[in-house]
C-alpha positions in Angstrom: -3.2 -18.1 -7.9 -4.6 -19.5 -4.9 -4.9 -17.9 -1.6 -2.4 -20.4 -0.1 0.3 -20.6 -3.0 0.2 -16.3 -2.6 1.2 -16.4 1.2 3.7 -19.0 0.5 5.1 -17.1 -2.4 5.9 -14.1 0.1 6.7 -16.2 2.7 9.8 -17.1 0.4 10.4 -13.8 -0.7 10.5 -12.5 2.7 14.5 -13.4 3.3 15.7 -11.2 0.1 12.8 -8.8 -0.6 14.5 -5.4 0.8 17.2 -6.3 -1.8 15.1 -6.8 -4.8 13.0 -3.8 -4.1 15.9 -1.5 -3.5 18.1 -3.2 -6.2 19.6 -0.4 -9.2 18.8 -3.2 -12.1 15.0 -3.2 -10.6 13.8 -0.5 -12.7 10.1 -2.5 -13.3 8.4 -2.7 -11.5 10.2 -1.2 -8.1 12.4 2.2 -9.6 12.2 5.1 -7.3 11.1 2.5 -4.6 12.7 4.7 -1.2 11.8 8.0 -3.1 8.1 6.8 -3.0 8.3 6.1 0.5 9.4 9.2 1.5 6.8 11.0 -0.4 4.2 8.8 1.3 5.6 10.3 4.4 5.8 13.8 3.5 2.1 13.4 2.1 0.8 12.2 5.1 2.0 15.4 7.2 2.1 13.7 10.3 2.3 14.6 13.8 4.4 12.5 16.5 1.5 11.2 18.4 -0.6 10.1 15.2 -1.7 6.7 15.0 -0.8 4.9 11.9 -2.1 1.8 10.3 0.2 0.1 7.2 -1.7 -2.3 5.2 0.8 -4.9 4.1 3.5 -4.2 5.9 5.8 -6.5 4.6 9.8 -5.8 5.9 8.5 -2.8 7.6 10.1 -0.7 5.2 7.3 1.8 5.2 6.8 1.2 9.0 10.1 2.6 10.0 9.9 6.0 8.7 7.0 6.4 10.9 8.1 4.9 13.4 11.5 7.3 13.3 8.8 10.2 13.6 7.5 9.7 16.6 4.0 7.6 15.2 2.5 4.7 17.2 2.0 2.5 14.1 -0.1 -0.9 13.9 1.2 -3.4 10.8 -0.8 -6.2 9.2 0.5 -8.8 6.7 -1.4 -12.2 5.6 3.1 -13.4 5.2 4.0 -14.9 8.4 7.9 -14.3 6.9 6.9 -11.1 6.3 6.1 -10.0 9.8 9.4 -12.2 11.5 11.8 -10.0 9.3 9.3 -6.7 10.4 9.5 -7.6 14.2 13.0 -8.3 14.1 14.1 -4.6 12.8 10.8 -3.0 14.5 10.2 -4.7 18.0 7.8 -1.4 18.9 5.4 -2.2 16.2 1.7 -3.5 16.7 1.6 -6.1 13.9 -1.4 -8.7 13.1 -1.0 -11.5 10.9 -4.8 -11.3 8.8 -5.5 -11.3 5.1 -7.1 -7.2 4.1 -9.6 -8.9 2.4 -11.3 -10.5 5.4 -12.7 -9.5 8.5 -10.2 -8.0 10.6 -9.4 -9.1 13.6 -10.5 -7.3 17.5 -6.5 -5.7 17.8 -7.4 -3.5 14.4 -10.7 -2.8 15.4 -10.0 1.1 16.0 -9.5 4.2 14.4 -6.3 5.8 13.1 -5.0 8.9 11.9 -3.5 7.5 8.7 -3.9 4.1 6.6 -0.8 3.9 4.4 0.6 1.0 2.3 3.0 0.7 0.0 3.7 -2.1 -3.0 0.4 -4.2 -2.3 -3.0 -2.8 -3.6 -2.2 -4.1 -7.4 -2.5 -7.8 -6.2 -6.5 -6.8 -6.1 -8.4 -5.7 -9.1 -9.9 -2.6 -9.4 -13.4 -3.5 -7.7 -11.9 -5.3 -4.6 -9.9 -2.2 -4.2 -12.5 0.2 -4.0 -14.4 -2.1 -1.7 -11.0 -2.0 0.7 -10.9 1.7 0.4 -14.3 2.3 1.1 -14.2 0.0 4.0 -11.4 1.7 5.4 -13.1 5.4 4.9 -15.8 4.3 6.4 -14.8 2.5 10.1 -11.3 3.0 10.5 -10.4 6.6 9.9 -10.4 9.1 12.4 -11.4 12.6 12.0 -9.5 14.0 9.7 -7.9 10.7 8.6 -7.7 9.5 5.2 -5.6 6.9 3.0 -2.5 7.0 1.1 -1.5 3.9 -0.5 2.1 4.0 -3.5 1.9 1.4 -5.7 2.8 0.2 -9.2 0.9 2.9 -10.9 0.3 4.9 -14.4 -1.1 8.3 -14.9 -3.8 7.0 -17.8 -4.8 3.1 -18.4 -3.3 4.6 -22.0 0.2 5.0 -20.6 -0.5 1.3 -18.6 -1.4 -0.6 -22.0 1.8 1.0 -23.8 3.8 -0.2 -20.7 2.3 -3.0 -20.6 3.1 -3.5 -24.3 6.7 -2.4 -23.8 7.5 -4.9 -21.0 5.7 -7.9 -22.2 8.0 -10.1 -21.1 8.6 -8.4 -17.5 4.6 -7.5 -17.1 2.7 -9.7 -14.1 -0.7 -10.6 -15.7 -1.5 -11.9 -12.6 -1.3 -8.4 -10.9 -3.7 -5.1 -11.1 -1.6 -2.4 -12.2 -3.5 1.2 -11.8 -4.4 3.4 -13.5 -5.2 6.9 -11.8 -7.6 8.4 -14.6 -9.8 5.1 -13.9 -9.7 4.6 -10.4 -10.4 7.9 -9.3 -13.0 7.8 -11.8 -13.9 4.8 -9.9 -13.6 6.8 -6.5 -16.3 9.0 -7.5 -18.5 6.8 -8.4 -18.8 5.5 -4.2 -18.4 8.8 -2.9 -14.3 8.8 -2.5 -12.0 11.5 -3.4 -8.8 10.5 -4.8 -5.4 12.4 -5.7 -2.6 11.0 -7.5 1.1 11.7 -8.1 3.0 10.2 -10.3 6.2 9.6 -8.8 9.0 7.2 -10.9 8.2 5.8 -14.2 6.3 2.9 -12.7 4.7 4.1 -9.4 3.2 6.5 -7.8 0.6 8.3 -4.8 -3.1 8.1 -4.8 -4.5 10.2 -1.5 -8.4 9.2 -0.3 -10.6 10.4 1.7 -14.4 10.5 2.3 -16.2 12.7 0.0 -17.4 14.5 3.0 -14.0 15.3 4.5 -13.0 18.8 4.1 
């Protein structure tokens, strides 16, 4: 899918997406959605003055809970949509219109506390991914900081082909679904450390930081 026919597609899905995400028939790929979100909270152990960074912000969904904590958070989204519905329930966020994968633009060019995103990662495949990450580690983190990114996500790429073989006809082929045995495997091939969680059936945490990071 082109570049252009993915922004458009979230540009449409921006005016129902907090009730497909949080609907109880959603099991694939979205069950456990709020639960996840929460953990990616706790996770992050924040304090009120941190300064928080959510890749693909979407709805702000993510965003709020942070927000509610006290955080000074900064939100970029490629979904022009996106970021109308996210102003309009968060007026206090920072949030940039850019794609991840490009260069980002002088009001993100700083470092934060945490990166966090949530339901976005596993439109990239697993190289882009660890380019992102290492990207991230390596100019955008403060002391201290690292990365927690929920996602659709599998504890082996054994569990994700049996899924994957389960809910053929529910299954995006278009999409990266992790696997956390391969990408931290991945990880520690560039110098990363990862940690996962499995969360719900179909999602769950990775934590990253710098190999160096203590």
């Amino acid at each position: 899918m082109s570049q252009s026919n993915r922004r458009q597609l979230f540009d449409n899905w921006a005016k129902n997406y907090d009730e497909i995400v949080t609907s109880p028939d959603n099991e694939f790929p979205h069950g456990g959605y709020n639960a996840i979100l929460d953990e990616v909270v706790r996770l992050a152990d924040i304090k009120p003055y941190m300064q928080i960074l959510d890749l693909g912000i979407g709805t702000g969904n993510l965003t709020a809970r942070f927000v509610h904590k006290g955080c000074t958070v900064w939100g970029v989204d490629f979904s022009a949509k996106m970021l109308d519905k996210a102003r309009a329930k968060l007026p206090q966020v920072n949030l940039v219109q850019a794609d991840l994968l490009d260069e980002w633009p002088p009001e993100l060019q700083q470092l934060f506390d945490r990166v966090v995103s949530a339901y976005v990662l596993h439109e990239f495949n697993l190289e882009t991914k660890i380019s992102l990450l290492r990207r991230i580690t390596s100019h955008y983190l403060s002391t201290g900081g690292y990365i927690i990114i929920a996602d659709i996500a599998f504890p082996t790429t054994t569990v994700r082909a049996e899924t994957r073989q389960r809910l053929a006809d529910a299954w995006d082929e278009d999409e990266y679904y992790w696997a956390a045995d391969e990408a931290i495997a991945a990880c520690e091939r560039v110098g990363l450390r990862a940690t996962y969680k499995q969360v719900s059936n179909f999602g769950g945490i990775f934590t990253f930081t710098p190999s160096t990071t203590v």
